[in-house]
N, C-alpha and C positions, 0 to 999 in steps of 0.2 A: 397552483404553485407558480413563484414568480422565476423565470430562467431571463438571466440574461445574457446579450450577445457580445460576440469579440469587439464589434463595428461600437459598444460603449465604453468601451475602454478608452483612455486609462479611468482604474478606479472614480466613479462620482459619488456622491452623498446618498444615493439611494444605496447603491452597490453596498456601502460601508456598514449604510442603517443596517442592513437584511442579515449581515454578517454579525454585527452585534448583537440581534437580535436573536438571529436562530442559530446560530455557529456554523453555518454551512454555506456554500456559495454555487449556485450551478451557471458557467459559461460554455455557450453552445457555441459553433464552429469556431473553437481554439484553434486546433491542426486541422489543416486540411486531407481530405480522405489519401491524397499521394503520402502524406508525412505516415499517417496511423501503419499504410500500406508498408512501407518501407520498414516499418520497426517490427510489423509483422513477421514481414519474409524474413527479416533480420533473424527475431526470435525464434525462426523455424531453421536458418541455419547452424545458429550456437547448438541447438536438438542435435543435427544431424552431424554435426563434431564432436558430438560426448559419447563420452567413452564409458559406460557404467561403471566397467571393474569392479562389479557387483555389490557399487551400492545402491543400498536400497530408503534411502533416508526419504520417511515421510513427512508432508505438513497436514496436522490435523489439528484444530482448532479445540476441539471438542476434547480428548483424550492429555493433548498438549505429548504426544511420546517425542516433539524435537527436541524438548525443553531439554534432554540427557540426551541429546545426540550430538557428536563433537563436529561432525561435517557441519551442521548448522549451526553452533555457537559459534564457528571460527569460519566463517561465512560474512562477515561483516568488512572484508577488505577484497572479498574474492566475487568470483562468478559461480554458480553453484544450482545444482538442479536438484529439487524435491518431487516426489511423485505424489501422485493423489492416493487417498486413502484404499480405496478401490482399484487400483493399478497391479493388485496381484490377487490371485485366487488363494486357495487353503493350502495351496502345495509350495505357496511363497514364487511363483512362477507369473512374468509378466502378461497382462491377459491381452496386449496388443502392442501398436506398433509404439514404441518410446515416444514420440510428437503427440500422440495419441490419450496418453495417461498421465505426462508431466503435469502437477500442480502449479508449479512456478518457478523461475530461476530469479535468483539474487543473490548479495545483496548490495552490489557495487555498480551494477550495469553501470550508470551513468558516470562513472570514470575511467574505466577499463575497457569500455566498447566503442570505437570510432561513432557507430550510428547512433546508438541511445548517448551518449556525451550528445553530439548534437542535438537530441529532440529534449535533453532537458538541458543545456546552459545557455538561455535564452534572456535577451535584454526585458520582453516583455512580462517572464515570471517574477525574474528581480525587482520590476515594479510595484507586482502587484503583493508582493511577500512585503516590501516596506510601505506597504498602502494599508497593510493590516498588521504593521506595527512590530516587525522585525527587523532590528535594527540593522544585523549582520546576519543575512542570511548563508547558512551554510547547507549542505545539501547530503546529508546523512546515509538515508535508505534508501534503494532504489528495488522494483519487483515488476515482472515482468508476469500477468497473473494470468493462466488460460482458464480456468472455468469448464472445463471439458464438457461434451456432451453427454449426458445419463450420468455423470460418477460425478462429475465437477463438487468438490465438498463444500458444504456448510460454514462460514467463517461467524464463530457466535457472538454475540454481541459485545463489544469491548470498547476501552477507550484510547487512543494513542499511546494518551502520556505512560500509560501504563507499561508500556515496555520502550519506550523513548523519552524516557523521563530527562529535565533539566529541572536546574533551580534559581529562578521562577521557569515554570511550565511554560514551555514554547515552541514544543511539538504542531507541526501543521502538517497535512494531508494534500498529497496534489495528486488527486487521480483523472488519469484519463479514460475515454474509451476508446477502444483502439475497435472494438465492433459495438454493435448497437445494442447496449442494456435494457432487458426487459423485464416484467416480474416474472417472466415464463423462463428465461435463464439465466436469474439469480442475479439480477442490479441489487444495488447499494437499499438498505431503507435505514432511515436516517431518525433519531427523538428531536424533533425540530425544538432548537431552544435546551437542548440536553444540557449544552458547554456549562450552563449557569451553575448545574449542579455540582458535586464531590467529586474528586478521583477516586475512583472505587477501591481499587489494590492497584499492588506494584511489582512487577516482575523484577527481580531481584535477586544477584548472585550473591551467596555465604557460603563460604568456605568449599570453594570451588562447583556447588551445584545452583542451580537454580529452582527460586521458589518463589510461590503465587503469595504475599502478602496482602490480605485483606486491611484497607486505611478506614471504608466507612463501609458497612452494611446496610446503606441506600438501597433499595429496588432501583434499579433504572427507570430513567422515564420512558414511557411507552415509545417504541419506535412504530413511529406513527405516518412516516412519509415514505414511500418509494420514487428512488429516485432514477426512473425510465430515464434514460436519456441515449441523443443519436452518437454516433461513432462523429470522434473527433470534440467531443464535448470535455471541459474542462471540469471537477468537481474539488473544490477545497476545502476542508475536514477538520474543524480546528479541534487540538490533540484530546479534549475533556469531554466530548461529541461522542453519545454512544452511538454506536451504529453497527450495524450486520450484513451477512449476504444468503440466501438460502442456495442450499443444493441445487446444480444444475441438473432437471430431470429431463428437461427436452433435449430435441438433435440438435442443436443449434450450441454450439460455443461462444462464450461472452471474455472474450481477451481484455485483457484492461492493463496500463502503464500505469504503477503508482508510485511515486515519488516523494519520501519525505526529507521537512525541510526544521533546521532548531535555529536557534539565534545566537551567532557566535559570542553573544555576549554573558551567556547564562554560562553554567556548570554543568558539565556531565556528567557525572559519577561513574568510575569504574565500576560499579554494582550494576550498570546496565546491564545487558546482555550480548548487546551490538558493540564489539569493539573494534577500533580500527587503528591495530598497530602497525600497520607498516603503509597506511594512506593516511598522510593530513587530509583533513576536510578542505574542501572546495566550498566558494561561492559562485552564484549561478552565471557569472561573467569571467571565471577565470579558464 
């Protein structure tokens, strides 16, 4: 597998080939481990300032129970914590410490948080978004993803666009690693070359709920790549790209920054799910 490093930037002809080809881009020493550090501690003190007030709002990829939960439809302007599937026993009781069970917080960070704004509105993203052909990058979704040790759940295989749909499709993926992804705590595996294929469905609000639209009943192409990679590495995810993460069953926690990015040039449809009425979108320089 070809990774390449910060030190060949900006974008060159190989960079672009690999991208067109496989839909996927791995850049190793992006942030430096102080930067990954900082957004860590960061994300462990938003933790220890929430307040549950007894919610209990899950992300489960598998079951989909946010898709009807209002905390997380209306999460797309705000700061917001979902627990892992596993974060409570039979008796609805949490089974450890809240830092400990969190599945992820979003879906604003990068506007709303002094440190995450700084670790995503960067001259060198902006480049590289209009190196692969975004005209007006704007900066959509932001997650903050812990991957817990033993419970960290399963995210199943999907495609961007599918729930960050434009028209033309121009959903991109900026995930980082904020610790070291391995196949033993659930890194990324990727259908190398997938982007080529169909959108499969579309997540899609009617008449105020949401629901999974099947567009083509393709099989997916086999996700056939694991993408290990070290803390501080850059991965970009272009939106038609199926790809997954398996359950974290070791001790080891796999934190990751993901950041999605559409082309202000396209169409969003209020049928999304992600809306943002009371934040205009940003581009990654403002």
């Amino acid at each position: 597998m070809s990774y390449f490093n910060k030190n060949q930037l900006p974008f060159n002809i190989e960079m672009e080939s690999f991208w067109k080809e496989f839909g996927f881009i791995v850049i190793e020493n992006f942030y430096s481990d102080i930067e990954c550090e900082n957004l860590r501690k960061r994300a462990e003190l938003l933790i220890n300032d929430f307040n549950p007030n007894n919610i209990k709002s899950i992300f489960d990829t598998n079951k989909q129970k946010h898709a009807e939960d209002k905390y997380f439809l209306e999460s797309g302007d705000k700061i917001r914590f979902f627990y892992e599937e596993k974060a409570f026993n039979d008796k609805s009781q949490i089974i450890d410490k809240t830092n400990l069970v969190i599945n992820k917080i979003g879906h604003a960070l990068h506007d709303l948080d002094e440190e995450f704004y700084t670790f995503s509105h960067r001259k060198d993203l902006n480049d590289i978004a209009k190196s692969i052909g975004i005209l007006e990058p704007q900066l959509l979704q932001s997650m903050y993803i812990f991957k817990q040790p033993r419970i960290g759940g399963e995210v199943i295989c999907h495609q961007d666009s599918t729930f960050l749909y434009t028209e033309p499709e121009t959903a991109i993926g900026f995930w980082v690693a904020i610790e070291d992804a391995t196949i033993e705590n659930g890194c990324l595996w990727v259908a190398k070359g997938g982007h080529k294929g169909p959108l499969r469905k579309l997540f899609k609000r009617k008449k105020g709920k949401m629901n999974m639209i099947t567009l083509d009943d393709t099989p997916f192409e086999k996700t056939d790549t694991a993408l290990e990679v070290m803390k501080g590495t850059l991965v970009l995810l272009h939106g038609r790209l199926p790809h997954y993460s398996c359950e974290n069953k070791s001790n080891k926690s796999r934190h990751a920054y993901s950041l999605h990015v559409i082309d202000g040039t396209a169409y969003y449809p209020k049928e999304n799910w992600l809306q943002r009425n009371n934040l205009p979108l940003k581009g990654f320089l403002k």
